[in-house]
C-alpha positions in Angstrom: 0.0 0.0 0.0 2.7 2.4 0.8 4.2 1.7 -2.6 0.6 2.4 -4.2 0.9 -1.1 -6.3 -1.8 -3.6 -5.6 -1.8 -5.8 -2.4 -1.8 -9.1 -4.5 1.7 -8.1 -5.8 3.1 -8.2 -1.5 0.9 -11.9 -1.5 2.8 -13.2 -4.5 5.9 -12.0 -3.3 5.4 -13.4 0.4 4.3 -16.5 -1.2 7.9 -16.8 -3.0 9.8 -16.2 -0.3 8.3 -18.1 2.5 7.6 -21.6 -0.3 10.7 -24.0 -0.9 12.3 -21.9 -3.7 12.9 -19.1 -1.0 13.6 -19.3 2.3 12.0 -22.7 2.5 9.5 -22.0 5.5 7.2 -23.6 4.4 7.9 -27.0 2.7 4.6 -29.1 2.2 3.2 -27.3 -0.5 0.6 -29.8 -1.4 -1.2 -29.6 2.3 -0.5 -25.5 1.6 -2.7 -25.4 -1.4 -5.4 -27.3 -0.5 -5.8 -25.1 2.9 -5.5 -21.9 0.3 -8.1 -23.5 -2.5 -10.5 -23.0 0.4 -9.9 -19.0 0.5 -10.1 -18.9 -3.2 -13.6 -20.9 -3.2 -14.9 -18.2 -0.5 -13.6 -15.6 -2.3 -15.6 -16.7 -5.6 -18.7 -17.0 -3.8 -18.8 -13.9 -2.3 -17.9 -12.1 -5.9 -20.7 -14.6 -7.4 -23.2 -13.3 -4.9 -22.6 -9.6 -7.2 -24.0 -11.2 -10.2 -27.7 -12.7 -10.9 -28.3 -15.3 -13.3 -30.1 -12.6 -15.6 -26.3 -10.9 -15.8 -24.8 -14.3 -16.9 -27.4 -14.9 -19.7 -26.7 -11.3 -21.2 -22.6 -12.2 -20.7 -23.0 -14.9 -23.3 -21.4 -12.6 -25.8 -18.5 -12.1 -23.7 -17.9 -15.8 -22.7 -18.3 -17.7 -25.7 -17.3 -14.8 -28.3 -14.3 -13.2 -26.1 -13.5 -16.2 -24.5 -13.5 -18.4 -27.0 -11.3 -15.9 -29.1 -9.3 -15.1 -26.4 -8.5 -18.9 -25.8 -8.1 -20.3 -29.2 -5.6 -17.2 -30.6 -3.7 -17.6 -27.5 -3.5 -21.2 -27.7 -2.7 -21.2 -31.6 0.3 -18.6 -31.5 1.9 -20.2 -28.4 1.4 -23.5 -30.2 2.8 -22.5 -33.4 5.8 -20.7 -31.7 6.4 -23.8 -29.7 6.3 -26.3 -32.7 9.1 -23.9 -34.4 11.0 -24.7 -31.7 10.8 -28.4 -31.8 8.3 -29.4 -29.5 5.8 -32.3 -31.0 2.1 -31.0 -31.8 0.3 -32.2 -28.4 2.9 -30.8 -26.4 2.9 -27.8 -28.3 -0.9 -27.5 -27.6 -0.4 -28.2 -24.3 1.9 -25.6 -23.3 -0.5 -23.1 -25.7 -3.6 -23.9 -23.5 -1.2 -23.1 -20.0 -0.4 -20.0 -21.6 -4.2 -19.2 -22.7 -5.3 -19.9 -18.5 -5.3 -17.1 -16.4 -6.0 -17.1 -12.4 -9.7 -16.6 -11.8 -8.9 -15.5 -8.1 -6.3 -12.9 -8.9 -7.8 -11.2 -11.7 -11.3 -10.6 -9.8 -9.8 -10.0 -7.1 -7.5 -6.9 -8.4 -10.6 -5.8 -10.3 -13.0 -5.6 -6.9 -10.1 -3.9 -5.4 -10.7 -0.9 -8.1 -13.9 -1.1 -8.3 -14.0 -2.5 -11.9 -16.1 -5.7 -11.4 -18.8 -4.0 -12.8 -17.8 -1.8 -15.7 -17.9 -2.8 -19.0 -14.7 -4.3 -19.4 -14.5 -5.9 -16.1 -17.6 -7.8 -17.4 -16.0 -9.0 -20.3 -13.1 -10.2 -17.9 -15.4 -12.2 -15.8 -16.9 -13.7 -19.5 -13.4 -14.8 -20.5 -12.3 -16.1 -17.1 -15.4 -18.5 -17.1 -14.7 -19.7 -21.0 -11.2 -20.4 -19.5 -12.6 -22.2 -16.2 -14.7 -24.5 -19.1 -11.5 -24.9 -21.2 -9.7 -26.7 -17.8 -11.5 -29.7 -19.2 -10.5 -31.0 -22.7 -6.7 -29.5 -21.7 -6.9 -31.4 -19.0 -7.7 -34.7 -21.1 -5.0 -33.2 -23.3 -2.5 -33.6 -20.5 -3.3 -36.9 -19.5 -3.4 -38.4 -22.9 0.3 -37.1 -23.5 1.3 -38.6 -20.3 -0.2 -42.0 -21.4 0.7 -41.9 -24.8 -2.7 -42.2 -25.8 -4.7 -40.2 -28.4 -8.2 -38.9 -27.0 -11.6 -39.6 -29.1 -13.8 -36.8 -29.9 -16.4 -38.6 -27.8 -14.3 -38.6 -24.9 -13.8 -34.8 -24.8 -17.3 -34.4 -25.8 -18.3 -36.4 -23.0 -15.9 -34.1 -20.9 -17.6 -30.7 -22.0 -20.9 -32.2 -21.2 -20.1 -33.3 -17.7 -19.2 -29.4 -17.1 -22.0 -28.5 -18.6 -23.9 -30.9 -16.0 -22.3 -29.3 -13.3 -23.3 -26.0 -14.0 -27.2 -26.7 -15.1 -27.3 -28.7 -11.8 -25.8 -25.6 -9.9 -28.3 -23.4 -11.0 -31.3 -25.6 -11.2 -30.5 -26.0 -7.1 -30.1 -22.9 -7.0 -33.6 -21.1 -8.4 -35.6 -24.0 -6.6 -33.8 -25.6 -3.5 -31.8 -22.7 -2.3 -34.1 -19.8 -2.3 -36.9 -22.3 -0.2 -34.2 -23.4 1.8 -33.0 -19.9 3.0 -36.5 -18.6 3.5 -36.5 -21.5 6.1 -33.6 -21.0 7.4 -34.6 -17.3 8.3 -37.4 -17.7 9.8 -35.0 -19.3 12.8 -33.2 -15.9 12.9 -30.5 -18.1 14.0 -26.7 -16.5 12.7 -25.0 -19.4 12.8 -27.3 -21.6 10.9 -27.5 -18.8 8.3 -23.9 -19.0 8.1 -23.6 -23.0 8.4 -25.8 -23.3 5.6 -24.2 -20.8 3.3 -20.7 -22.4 3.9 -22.7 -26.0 3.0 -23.8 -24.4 -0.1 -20.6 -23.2 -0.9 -18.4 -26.1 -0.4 -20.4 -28.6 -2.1 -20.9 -26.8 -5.1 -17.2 -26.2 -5.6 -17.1 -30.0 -4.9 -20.0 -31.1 -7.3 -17.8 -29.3 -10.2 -14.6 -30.4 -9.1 -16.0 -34.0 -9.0 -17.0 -33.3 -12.7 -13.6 -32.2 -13.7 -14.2 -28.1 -13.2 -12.4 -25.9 -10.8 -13.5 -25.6 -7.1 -14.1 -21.6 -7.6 -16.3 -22.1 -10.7 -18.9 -23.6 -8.7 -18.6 -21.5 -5.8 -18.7 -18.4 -8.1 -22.0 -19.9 -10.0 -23.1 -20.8 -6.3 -22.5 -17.6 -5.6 
């Protein structure tokens, strides 16, 4: 803050230096990022509770045209740049589609922070982080393939997509008519910590549900959200 550059920049940088490549204080990283996966679902939820499904439906454009623009350009110059190089075709569209991800968590995060969430091209950020949350998938068959040495059917990424697509239509169908009975119920105990039970039940297992189905953990807390 006293440097006027954004407080993600002193987390990154705290990160580094207290993680095994720095000073080493903290060794287990695996047990580390599971505890921290929990702060990033929370975090999602709470953004997601700014939107309404009737925002999502008009940010179509943004997710499927910006997103999906954003994604396949990104993925096809890093890809071509890295067969130039030598690297074979799947590994070369691997490393594209690393390239093409960006970090959900950090990116609303810094745009809450200005107070940007909401403008017109903090809206179309939101679009193209969700196309890229719904891209995980097929990359992620993509990297296990290579590691097998296998090539993946059309029907098995297919198959992928739709079990995202599941996850999300199951989210929101919960949502519009389980949640909204649920929590008038809830409220009419005027009881805190079951208000605050049952949102923390809603948001954990819908970040489960899609990570079961091979989405992120914040995706379904965000569309929980």
């Amino acid at each position: 803050r006293r440097l006027t550059l954004p407080p993600i920049l002193g987390y990154l940088a705290i990160g580094v230096l207290m993680g095994p490549y720095g000073l080493g204080l903290i060794a287990d990283t695996e047990h580390t990022r599971g505890i921290a996966e929990f702060g990033v679902v929370f975090l999602l939820f709470t953004i997601g509770l700014e939107f309404s499904l009737s925002q999502m439906m008009r940010m179509k454009g943004a997710v499927l045209g910006l997103g999906g623009a954003q994604v396949v350009v990104t993925t096809a110059i890093t890809s071509l740049v890295a067969v130039n190089f030598g690297m074979s075709l799947e590994g070369a569209l691997l490393l594209g589609g690393v390239v093409a991800m960006s970090s959900t968590a950090l990116v609303v995060k810094q745009l809450t922070d200005q107070i940007e969430l909401h403008t017109r091209h903090g809206k179309n950020a939101v679009g193209i982080l969700l196309f890229q949350d719904l891209m995980v998938i097929p990359f992620l068959i993509l990297a296990s393939t290579s590691a097998s040495d296998t090539t993946p059917s059309l029907l098995t990424v297919i198959n992928a997509i739709a079990k995202g697509a599941l996850a999300l239509a199951l989210i929101l169908a919960l949502g519009r008519w389980v949640l909204r009975p649920l929590f008038h119920s809830v409220a009419r105990f005027r009881s805190t910590e079951l208000f605050t039970m049952t949102a923390l039940l809603i948001t954990l297992g819908s970040a489960w549900i899609t990570n079961q189905l091979g989405l992120s953990l914040a995706l379904g807390a965000f569309v929980a959200g």
